[in-house]
N, C-alpha and C positions, 0 to 999 in steps of 0.2 A: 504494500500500500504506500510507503513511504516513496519507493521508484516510480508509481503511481502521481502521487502527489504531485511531485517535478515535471510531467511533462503539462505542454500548452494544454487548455483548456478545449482547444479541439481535440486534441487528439485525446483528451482524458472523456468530455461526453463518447466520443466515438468508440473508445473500448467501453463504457458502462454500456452505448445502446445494443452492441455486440455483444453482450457478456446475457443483457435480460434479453433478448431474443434469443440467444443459444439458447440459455434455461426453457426458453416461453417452445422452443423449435423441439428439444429434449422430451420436453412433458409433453409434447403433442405428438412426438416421434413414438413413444413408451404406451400411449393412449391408443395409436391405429395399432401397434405389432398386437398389443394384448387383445385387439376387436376384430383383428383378423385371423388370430391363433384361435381363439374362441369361437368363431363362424364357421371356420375351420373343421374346430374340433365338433363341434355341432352337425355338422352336414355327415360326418363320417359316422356319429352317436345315430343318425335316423336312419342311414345307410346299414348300420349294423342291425339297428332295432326290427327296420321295417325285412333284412337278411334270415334273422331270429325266428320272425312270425310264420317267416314262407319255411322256414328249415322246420318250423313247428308243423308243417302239415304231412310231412313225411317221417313223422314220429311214429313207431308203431310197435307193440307189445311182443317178444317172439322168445321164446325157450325161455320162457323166465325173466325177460329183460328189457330194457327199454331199447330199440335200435331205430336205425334210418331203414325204410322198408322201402324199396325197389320198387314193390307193389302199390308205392304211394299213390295219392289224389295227381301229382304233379311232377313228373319225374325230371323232366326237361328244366322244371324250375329249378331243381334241387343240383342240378350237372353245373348250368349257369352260377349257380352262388358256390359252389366248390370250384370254379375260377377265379371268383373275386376275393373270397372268403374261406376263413378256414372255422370250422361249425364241430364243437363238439356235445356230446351227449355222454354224462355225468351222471353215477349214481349219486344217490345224498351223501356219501362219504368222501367222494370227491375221486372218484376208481373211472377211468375214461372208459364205458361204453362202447362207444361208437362214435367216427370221425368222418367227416365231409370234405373233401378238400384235395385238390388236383397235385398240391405240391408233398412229398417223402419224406421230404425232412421238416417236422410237425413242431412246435415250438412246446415247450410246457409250464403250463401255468399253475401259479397254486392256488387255493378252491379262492374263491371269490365272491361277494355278497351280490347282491342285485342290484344291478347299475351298471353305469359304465363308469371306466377306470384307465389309464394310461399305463402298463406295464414293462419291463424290460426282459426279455428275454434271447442268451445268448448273445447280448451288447447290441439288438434293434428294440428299438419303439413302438408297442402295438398298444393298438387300441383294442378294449374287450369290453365286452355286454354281456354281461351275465343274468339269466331270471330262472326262476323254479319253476317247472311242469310237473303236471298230473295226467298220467297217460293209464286208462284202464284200470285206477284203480293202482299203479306203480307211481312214487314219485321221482322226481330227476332233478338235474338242473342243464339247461343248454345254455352253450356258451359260445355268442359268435366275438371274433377275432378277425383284427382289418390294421396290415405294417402300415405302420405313419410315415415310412418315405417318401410318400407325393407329398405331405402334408410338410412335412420336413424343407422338401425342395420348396417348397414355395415361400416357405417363411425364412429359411436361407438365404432368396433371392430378394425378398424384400430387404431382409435386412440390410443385405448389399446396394440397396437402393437406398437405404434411410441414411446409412454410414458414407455415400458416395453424395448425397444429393445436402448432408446437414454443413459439412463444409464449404462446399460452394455456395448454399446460400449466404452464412455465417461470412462470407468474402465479399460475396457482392452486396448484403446489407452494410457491412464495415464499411466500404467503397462507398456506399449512397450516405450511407452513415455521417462520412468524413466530408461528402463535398456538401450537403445540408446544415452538416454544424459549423460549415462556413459562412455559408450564405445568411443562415442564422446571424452568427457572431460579426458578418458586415460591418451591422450598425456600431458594434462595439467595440472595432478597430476603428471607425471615425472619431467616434468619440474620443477614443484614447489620444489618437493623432491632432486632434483640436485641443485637450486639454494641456496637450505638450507642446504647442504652438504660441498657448496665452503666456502672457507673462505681465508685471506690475504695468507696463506702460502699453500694452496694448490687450485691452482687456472687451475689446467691442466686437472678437469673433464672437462666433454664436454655431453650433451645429443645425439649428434649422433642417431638421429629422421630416421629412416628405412622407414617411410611411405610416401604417398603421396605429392608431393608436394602442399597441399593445405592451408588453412588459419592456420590452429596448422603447418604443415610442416615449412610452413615458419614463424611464430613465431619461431618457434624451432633454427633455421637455422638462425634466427637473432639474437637470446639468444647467440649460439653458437660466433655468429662474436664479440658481445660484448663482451664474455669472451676471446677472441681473443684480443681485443684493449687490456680492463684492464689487464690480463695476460703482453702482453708487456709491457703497462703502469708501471704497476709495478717495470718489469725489468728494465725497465729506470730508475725509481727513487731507487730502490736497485743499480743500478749502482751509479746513483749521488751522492747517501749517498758515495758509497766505496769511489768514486775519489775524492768529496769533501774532506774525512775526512783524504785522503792520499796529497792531497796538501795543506788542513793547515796542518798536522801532519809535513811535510817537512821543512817549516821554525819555525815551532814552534821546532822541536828536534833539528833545528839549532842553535836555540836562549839558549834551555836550555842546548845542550853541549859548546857553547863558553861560558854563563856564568856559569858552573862547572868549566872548566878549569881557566876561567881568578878567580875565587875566592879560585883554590885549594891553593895557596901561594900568596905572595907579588909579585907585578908586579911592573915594571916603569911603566912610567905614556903615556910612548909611544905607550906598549901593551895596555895598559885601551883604549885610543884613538881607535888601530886599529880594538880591538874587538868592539866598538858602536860603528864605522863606518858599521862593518860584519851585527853588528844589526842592524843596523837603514836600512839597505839595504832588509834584511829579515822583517824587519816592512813592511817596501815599498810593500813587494811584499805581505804580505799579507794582505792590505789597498786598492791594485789593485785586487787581489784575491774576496773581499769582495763586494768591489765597482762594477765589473762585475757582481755577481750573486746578489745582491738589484737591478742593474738595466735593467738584463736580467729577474727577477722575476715580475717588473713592467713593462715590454714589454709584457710577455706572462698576465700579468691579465687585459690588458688594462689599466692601470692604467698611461701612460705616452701617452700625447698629443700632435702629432706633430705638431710643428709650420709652416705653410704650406708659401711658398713661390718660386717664380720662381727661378729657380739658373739654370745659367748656366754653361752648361757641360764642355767648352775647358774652362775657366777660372780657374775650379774647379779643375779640373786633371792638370792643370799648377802646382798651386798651392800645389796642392800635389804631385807631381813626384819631382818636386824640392827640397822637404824634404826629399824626398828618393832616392835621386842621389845620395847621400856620400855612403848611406847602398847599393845601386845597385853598385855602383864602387867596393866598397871595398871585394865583393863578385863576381866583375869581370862578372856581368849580365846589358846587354843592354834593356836600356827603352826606347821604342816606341810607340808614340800616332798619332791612326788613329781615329782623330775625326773631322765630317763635323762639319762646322762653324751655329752656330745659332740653335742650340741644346739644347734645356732647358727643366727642372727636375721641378716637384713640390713637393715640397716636404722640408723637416725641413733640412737646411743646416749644422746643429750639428749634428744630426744623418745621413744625407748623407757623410760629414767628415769622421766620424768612420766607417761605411757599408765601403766604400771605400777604406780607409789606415787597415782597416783589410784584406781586399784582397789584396790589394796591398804587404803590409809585407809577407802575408803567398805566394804568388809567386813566390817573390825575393829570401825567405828564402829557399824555397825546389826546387828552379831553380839552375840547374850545373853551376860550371863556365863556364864561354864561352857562357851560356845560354840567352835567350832573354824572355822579358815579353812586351807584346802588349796590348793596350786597343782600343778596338774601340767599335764602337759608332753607332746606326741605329734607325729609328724613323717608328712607322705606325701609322696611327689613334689617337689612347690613349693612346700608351703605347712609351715608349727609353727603348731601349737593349743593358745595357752597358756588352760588354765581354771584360774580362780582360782574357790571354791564355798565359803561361809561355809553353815554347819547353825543350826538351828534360828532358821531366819529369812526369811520371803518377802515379795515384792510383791504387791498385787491385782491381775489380771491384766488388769485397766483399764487401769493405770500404764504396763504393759511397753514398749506401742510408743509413746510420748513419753519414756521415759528419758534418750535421749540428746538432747532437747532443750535449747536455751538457757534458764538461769531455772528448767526445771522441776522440781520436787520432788513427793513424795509429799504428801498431803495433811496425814498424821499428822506429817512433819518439818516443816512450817512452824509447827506450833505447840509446835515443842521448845525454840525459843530462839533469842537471839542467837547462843548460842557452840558448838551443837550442828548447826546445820544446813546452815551454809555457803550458798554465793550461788546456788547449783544449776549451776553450769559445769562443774564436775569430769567428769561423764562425757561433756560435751557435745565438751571441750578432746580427753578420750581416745576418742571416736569419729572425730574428724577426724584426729588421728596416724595412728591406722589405715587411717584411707580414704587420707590423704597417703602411706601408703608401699605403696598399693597390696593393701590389705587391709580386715579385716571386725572389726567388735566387735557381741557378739548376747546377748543376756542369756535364762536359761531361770529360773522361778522355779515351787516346789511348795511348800505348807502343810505335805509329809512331808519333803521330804528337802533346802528352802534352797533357796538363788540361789547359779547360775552363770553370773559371766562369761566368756563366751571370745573370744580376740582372735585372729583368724586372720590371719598376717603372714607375709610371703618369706621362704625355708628361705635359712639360708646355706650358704659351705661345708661 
């Protein structure tokens, strides 16, 4: 099996389909010899039986004995089956009588029951019929006898026919075998041959499989969906790389044109100050920078364990909306909470904090003046739907399903500014809290009536 193992998979189906058709070709080969010995044997059992009856009519009583009587009903019968047959007549003790039969040299049998039977005598094969007669008043037993050589030769011959014709089938299934579980395996040499073709930078082959939908179809059509994922997968993190390396590259060209300038001359000591204030400001931001992507990278690997606890929801949104009145006022956007009473969240209070005041901020942020931000609040079974929905303000419906992407922003915010747009992580950070605690974050957006986030999260007590 191990020698087995090593070769190609054609050639390995092609001996198993070879090995179960031998077997399947065996047991049908074993199935006709035993139907034909048996048919055989059968024909010769009626041949005797029906020899028996006719040998029974030329039975007849004489000096005390049972004999074959000349003066029979049928003499001519009785000459006919002493060619074919060898016919004896038995007393009950098994003492031979009287014999029927053309050939001199007689075989001898020992007593035998009633029936027929397959015997050897002198190293041939006969066949014998043996039954009890009542002749006159004497009983006997007659016993016809018929050499299985014809029967021999004929089962001889097949067999030489079974043994001659199982190999060459066993060759040419092999043969059909082997050019079948080619044609089969086609698709599965493409495949392999594309898979080995793709590489990081060219990942937009495809097998594009033409045939049927069946077990290789759909391998194929699976292959294809994965290089679908990776393909995008990809483009994600070629993304990530670009935005990453352009929002540290942003305070870091901050840092090294203030200090070019503050070291081209002598400064007072005023300038010195106000430029490490500029810095320490661009440190900040790239401390904050860093600090989200270590712990957006420990969210997506599992790597951070929420600390689970009931928290409840109107205390929770108290407490945060109140940190965000000065920023909601001074943007001239109205905050409103529709939340039923006795509404609890399971889930890590530190990270429900962040999920939360990042929706919150990004709201307020891209809500008009005059505009208003609502959160409310619903419960079923096992899950609180908290939607948070700022009015008169929407995404393009392009945007929607990359939102919670790393890096990614609207089009229109990347050209708002440094201080307007943020590093694009915020909702990336608040989609992983939710996935980490066993929930969902889905955004809905319309030109009539605003965006809504809602975060679907484990019901507490």
């Amino acid at each position: 099996m191990n020698g087995l193992s090593r070769l190609p998979l054609r050639a390995r189906l092609t001996v198993w389909y070879t090995l179960v058709l031998g077997l399947i070709l065996l047991a049908f080969s074993a199935f006709v010899y035993a139907r034909v010995r048996a048919g055989l044997l059968a024909q010769v059992d009626a041949a005797l039986t029906l020899a028996a009856n006719q040998a029974l009519l030329g039975v007849a009583e004489g000096d005390g004995r049972l004999t074959f009587a000349e003066s029979g009903r049928n003499p001519q019968a009785l000459r006919r089956l002493s060619d074919d047959f060898v016919i004896f007549l038995l007393s009950p003790s098994g003492t031979v009588l009287d014999t029927l039969s053309s050939d001199d040299q007689l075989p001898q049998f020992p007593p035998q029951p009633s029936g027929s039977a397959t015997l050897f005598a002198e190293g041939d094969a006969w066949r014998v019929y043996s039954q009890v007669i009542t002749i006159a008043g004497r009983e006997g037993r007659l016993l016809a006898a018929q050499e299985l050589d014809p029967v021999n030769t004929t089962l001889l011959s097949l067999e030489g026919q079974l043994l001659l014709g199982l190999p060459l089938a066993l060759l040419l299934a092999g043969l059909g075998g082997y050019y079948l579980a080619g044609r089969a395996l086609r698709p599965i040499v493409h495949i392999t041959r594309t898979a080995q073709a793709i590489t990081a930078g060219n990942l937009d082959r495809r097998i594009a499989h033409d045939g049927p939908a069946d077990e290789v179809g759909r391998l194929a059509q699976t292959v294809d969906g994965m290089l679908d994922r990776l393909e995008a997968a990809f483009a994600r993190e070629r993304r990530f790389t670009a935005d990453a390396a352009h929002e540290l590259r942003t305070p870091l060209t901050a840092l090294k044109g203030r200090l070019g300038v503050t070291l081209s001359r002598p400064r007072p000591v005023t300038d010195y100050r106000a430029t490490l204030i500029e810095m320490e400001e661009q440190v900040d931001r790239l401390i904050r920078l860093t600090n989200d992507l270590l712990f957006i990278a420990r969210l997506e690997q599992a790597e951070f364990r929420p600390r689970l606890e009931d928290v409840e929801v109107t205390s929770l949104f108290g407490s945060l909306l109140d940190q965000l009145r000065l920023l909601a006022a001074a943007r001239s956007v109205a905050l409103v909470e529709e939340l039923p009473p006795g509404l609890y969240l399971r889930g890590d209070i530190d990270l429900l904090i962040r999920l939360f005041l990042n929706l919150l901020d990004n709201a307020i942020k891209y809500t008009p003046p005059e505009g208003q931000v609502t959160v409310r609040g619903e419960k079923d079974d096992r899950y609180v739907t908290i939607a948070i929905h700022n009015t008169r303000s929407s995404i393009p419906a392009e945007h929607l399903p990359h939102l919670f992407e790393r890096f990614y922003r609207v089009a229109d915010d990347r050209t708002r500014g440094e201080g307007s747009g943020g590093a694009g992580l915020g909702l990336a950070i608040a989609w992983e809290i939710a996935r980490a605690h066993g929930g969902a974050l889905t955004v809905q957006s319309d030109p009539q009536q605003g965006t809504t986030f809602r975060a679907l999260l484990p019901s507490g007590s």
